[in-house]
LOFI-56517 format. One record per residue (C-alpha): residue number from 1; x, y, z. Coordinates in steps of 0.2 Angstrom, whole numbers, padded with zeros to 4 digits. Example, Ala and Ser with C-alpha at 12.3 -4.5 7.8 and 13.67 -1.06 7.14 Angstrom:
<recs>
+-----+-------+-------+-------+
| seq |    c1 |    c2 |    c3 |
+-----+-------+-------+-------+
|   1 |  0062 | -0022 |  0039 |
|   2 |  0068 | -0005 |  0036 |
+-----+-------+-------+-------+
</recs>
This chain:
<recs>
+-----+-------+-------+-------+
| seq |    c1 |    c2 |    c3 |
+-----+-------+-------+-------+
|   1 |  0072 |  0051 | -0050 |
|   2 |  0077 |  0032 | -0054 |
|   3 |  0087 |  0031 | -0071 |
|   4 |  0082 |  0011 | -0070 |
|   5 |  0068 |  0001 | -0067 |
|   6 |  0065 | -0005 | -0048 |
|   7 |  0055 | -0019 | -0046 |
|   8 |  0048 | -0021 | -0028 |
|   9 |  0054 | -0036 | -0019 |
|  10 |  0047 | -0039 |  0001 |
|  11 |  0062 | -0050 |  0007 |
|  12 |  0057 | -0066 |  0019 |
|  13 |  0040 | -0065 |  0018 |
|  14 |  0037 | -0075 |  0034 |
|  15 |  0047 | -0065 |  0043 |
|  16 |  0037 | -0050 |  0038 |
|  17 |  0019 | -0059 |  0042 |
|  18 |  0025 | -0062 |  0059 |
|  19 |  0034 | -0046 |  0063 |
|  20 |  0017 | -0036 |  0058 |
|  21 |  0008 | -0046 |  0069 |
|  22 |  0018 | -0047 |  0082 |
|  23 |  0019 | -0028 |  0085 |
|  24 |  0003 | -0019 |  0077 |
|  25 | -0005 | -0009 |  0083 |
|  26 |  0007 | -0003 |  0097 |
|  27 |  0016 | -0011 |  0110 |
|  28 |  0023 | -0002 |  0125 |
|  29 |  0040 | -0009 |  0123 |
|  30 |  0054 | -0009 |  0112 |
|  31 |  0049 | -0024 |  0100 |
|  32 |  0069 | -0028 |  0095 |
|  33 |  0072 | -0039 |  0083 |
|  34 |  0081 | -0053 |  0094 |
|  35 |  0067 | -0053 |  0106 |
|  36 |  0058 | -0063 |  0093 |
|  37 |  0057 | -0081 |  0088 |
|  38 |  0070 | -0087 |  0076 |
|  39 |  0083 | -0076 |  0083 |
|  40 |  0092 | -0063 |  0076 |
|  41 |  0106 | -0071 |  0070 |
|  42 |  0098 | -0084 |  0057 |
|  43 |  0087 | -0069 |  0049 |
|  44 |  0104 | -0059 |  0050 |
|  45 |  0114 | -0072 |  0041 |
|  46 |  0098 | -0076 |  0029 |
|  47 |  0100 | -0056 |  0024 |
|  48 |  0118 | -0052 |  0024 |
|  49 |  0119 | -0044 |  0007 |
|  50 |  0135 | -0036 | -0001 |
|  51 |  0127 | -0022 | -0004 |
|  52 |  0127 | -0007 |  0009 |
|  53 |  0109 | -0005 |  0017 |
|  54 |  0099 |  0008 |  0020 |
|  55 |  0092 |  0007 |  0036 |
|  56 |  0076 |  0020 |  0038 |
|  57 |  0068 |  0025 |  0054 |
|  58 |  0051 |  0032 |  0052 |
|  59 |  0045 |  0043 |  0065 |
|  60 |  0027 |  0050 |  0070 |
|  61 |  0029 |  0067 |  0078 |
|  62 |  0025 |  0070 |  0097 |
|  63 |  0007 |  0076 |  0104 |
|  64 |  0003 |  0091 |  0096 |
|  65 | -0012 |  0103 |  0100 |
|  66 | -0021 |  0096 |  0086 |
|  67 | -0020 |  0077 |  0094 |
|  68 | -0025 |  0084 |  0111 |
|  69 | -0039 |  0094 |  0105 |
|  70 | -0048 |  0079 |  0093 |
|  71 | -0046 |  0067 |  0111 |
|  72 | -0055 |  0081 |  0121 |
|  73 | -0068 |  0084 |  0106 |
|  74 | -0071 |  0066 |  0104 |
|  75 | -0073 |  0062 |  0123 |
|  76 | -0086 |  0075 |  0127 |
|  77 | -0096 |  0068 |  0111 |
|  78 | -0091 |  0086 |  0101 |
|  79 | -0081 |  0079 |  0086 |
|  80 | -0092 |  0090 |  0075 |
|  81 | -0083 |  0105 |  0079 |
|  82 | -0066 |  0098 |  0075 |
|  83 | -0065 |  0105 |  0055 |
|  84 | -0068 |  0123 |  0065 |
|  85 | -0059 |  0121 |  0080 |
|  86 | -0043 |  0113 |  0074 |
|  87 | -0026 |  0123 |  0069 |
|  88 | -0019 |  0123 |  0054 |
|  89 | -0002 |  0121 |  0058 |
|  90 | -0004 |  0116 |  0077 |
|  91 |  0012 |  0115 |  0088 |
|  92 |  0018 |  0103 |  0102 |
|  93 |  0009 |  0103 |  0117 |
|  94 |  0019 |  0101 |  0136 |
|  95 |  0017 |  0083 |  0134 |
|  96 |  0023 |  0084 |  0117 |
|  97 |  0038 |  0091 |  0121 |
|  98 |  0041 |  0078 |  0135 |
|  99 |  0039 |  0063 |  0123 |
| 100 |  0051 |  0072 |  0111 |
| 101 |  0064 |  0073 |  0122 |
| 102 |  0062 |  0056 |  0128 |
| 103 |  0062 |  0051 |  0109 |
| 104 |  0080 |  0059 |  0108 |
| 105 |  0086 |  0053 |  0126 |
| 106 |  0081 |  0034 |  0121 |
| 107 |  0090 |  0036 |  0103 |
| 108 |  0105 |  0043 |  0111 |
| 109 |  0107 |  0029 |  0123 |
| 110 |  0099 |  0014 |  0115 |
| 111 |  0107 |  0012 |  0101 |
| 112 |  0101 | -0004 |  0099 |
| 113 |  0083 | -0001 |  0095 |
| 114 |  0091 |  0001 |  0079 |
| 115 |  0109 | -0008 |  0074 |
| 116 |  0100 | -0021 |  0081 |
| 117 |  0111 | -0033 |  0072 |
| 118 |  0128 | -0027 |  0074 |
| 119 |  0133 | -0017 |  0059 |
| 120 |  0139 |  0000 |  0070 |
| 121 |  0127 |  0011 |  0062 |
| 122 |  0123 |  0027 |  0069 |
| 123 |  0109 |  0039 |  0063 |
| 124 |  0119 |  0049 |  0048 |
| 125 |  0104 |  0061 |  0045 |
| 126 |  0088 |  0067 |  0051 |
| 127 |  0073 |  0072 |  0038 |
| 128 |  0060 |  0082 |  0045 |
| 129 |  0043 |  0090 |  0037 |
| 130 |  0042 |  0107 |  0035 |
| 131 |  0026 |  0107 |  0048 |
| 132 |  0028 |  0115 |  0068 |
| 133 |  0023 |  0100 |  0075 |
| 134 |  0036 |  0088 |  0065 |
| 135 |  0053 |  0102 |  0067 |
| 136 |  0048 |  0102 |  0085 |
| 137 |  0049 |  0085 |  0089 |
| 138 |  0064 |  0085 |  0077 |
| 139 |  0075 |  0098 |  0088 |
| 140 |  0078 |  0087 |  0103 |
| 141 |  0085 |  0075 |  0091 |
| 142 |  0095 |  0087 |  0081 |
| 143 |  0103 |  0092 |  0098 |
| 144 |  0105 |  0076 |  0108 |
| 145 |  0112 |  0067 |  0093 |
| 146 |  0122 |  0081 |  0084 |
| 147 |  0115 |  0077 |  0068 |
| 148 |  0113 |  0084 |  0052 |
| 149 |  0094 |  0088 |  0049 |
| 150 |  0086 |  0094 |  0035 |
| 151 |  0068 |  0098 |  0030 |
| 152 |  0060 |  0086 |  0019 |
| 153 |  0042 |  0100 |  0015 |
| 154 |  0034 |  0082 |  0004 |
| 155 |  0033 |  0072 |  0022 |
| 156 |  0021 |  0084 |  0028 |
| 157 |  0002 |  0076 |  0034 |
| 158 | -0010 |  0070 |  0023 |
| 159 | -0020 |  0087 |  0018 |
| 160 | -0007 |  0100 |  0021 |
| 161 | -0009 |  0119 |  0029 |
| 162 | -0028 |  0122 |  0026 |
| 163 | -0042 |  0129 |  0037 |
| 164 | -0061 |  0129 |  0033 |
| 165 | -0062 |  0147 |  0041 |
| 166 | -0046 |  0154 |  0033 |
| 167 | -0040 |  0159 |  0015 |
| 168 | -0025 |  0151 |  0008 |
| 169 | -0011 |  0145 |  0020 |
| 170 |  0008 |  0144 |  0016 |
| 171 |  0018 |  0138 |  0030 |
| 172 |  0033 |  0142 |  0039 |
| 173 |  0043 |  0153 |  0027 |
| 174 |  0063 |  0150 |  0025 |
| 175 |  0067 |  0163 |  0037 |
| 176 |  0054 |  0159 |  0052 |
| 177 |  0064 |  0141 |  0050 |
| 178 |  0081 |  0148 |  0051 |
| 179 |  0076 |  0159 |  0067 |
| 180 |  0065 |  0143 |  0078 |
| 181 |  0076 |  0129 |  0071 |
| 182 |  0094 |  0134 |  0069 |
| 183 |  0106 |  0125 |  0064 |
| 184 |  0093 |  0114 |  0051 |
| 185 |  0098 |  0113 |  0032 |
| 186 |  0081 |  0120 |  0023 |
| 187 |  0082 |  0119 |  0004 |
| 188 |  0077 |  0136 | -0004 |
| 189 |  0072 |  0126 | -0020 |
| 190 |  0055 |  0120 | -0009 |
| 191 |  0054 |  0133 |  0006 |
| 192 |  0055 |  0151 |  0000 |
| 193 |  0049 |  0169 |  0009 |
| 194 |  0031 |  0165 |  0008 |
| 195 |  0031 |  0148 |  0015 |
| 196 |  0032 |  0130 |  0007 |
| 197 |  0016 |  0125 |  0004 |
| 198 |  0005 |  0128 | -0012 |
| 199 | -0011 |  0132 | -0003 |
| 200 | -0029 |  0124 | -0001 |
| 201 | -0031 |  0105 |  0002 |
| 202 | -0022 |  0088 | -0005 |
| 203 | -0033 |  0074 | -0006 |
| 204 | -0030 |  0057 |  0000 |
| 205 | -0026 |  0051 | -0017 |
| 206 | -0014 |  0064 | -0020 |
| 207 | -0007 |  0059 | -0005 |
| 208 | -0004 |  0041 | -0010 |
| 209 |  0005 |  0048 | -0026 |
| 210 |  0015 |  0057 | -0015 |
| 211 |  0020 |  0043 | -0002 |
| 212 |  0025 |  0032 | -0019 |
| 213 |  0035 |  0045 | -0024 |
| 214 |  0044 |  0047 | -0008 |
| 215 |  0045 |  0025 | -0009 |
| 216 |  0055 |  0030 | -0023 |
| 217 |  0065 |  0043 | -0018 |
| 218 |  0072 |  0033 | -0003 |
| 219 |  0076 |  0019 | -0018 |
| 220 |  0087 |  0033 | -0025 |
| 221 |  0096 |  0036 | -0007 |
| 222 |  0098 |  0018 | -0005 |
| 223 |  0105 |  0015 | -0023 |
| 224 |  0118 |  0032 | -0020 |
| 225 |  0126 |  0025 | -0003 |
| 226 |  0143 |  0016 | -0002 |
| 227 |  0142 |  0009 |  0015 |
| 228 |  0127 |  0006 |  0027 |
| 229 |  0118 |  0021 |  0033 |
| 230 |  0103 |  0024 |  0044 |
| 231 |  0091 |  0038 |  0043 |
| 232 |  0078 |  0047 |  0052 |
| 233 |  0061 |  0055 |  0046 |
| 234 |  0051 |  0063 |  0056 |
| 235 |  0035 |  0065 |  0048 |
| 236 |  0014 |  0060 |  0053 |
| 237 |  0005 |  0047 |  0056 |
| 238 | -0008 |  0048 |  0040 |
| 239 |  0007 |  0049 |  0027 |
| 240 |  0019 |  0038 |  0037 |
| 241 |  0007 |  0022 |  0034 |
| 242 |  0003 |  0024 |  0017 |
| 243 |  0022 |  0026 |  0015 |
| 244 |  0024 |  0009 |  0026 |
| 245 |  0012 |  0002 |  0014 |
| 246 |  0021 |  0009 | -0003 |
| 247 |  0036 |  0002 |  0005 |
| 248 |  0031 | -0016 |  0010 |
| 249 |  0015 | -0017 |  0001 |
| 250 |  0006 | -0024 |  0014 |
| 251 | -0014 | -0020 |  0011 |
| 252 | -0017 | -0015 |  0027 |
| 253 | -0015 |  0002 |  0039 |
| 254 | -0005 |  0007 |  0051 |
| 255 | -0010 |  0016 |  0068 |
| 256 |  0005 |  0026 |  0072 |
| 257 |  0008 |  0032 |  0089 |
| 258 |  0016 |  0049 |  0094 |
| 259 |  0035 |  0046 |  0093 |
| 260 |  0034 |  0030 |  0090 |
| 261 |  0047 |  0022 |  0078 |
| 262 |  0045 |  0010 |  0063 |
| 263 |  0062 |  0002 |  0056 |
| 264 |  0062 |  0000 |  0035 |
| 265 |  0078 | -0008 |  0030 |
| 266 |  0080 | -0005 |  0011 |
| 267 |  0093 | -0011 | -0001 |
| 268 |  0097 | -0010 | -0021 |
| 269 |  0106 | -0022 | -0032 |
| 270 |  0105 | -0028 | -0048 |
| 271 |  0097 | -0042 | -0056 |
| 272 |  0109 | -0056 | -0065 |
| 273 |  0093 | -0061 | -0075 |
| 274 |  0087 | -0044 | -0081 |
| 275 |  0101 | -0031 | -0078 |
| 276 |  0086 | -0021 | -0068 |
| 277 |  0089 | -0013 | -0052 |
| 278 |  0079 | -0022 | -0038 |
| 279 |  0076 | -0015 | -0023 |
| 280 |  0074 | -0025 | -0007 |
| 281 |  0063 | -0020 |  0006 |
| 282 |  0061 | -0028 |  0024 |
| 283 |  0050 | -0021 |  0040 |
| 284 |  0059 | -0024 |  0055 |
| 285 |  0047 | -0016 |  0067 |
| 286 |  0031 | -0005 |  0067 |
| 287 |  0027 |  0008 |  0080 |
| 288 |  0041 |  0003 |  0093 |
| 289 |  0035 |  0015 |  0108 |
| 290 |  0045 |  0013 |  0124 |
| 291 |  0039 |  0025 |  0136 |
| 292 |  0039 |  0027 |  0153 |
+-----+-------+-------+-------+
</recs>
């Protein structure tokens, strides 16, 4: 994708070290920005850049059957029958559904858990994986805030659409999407009439290349933009923190919870020492959940 090198560049490391410590693995209350020490407006100042931001927010998909099913599994000390018992493409369950609209309804009316500084930014577009469990946690946002969603099919879950009692697996198909999700942009290039995936099982290695891959992608989104933007992807929690640690390079992981939100600010500008395009990266927040 890039035409120019990106060098990685975590901005304020400090601020980063006590941001990921303050808030992993999950706090039960929005972790803005100002709420920490050394307010807001001395990081903001710090980080004022001329150059338009790309502002990501990284979403883990409500409960779906699947989450439900490995919880009951694991409680009642039968985890060995989750590679048979689990669904390939599992959807929401009632809960699931619940938190997703809660996800929309606290979006719509707080907007700042994410122009948390001030810059008037509202969500532009939402990116969704092609699987059930991420376009259906992806509706109530695409309907509360009346934005633009498309499906992103190389956010999906670590492994993709397999099954060890079933042959090869492809997906909702292009039409199947249109009918359940009207109203999303799905990109024919990637989703066709037999579905979006390849078949059989990704390994967690191809998984990594995959998440570096997306790292760069967004690069290419922040390096397009003319003014400051803020996204959405709604994607899982396996693939999300690799891409959280592509993205920051912290040598850690990160235990997402269901709908909860991780803010990624990304800008690009060039180098007066080099010419090179370096791209800026700074976590704001991980796994914000705010619940009732």
């Amino acid at each position: 994708m890039l035409t120019r090198t990106l060098r990685r560049l975590a901005t304020c490391p400090r601020m980063f070290t006590r941001c990921l410590s303050s808030t992993f693995p999950a706090p039960q209350t929005p972790c803005h920005l100002e709420e920490r020490e050394g307010t807001s407006k001395e990081i903001t100042k710090e980080y004022t850049s001329v150059q338009p931001l790309l502002r990501v927010l990284l979403i883990r998909h409500a409960e779906s059957v699947n989450n439900r099913l490995y919880k009951e599994l694991c409680d009642s000390g039968r985890a060995r029958l989750w590679d048979e018992w689990r669904h390939a493409d599992p959807p929401l369950t009632e809960e699931g559904w619940q938190q997703a609209e809660q996800l929309a309804t606290r979006l719509e009316r707080n907007l700042e858990l994410y122009d948390f500084d001030g810059r008037g930014m509202s969500i532009s577009k939402i990116y969704t994986s092609a699987m059930h469990r991420a376009m259906q946690t992806a509706l109530p946002l695409h309907r509360y805030l009346k934005t633009p969603t498309e499906i992103w099919p190389s956010i999906h879950e670590t492994g993709g659409i397999f099954h060890v009692k079933q042959g090869i697996l492809r997906g909702h198909t292009f039409n199947q999407i249109g009918v359940e999700f009207a109203g999303f942009h799905v990109p024919r290039e990637t989703v066709g009439e037999r579905g979006w995936w390849r078949g059989g099982s990704e390994t967690y290695a191809q998984m990594v290349e995959r998440a570096d891959t997306t790292k760069l992608s967004l690069f290419d989104m922040a390096q397009d933009i003319d003014e400051d933007t803020t996204i959405a992807l709604v994607s899982h929690g396996s693939f999300l923190s690799a891409l959280i640690r592509s993205l920051t390079q912290a040598n850690c992981a990160f235990a997402l919870m269901n709908t909860a939100v991780t803010c990624v600010d990304i800008t690009v500008d060039s180098s007066m020492d080099s010419g090179d395009d370096i791209a800026r990266v700074r976590l704001h927040y991980v796994n914000c959940l705010d619940r009732p």
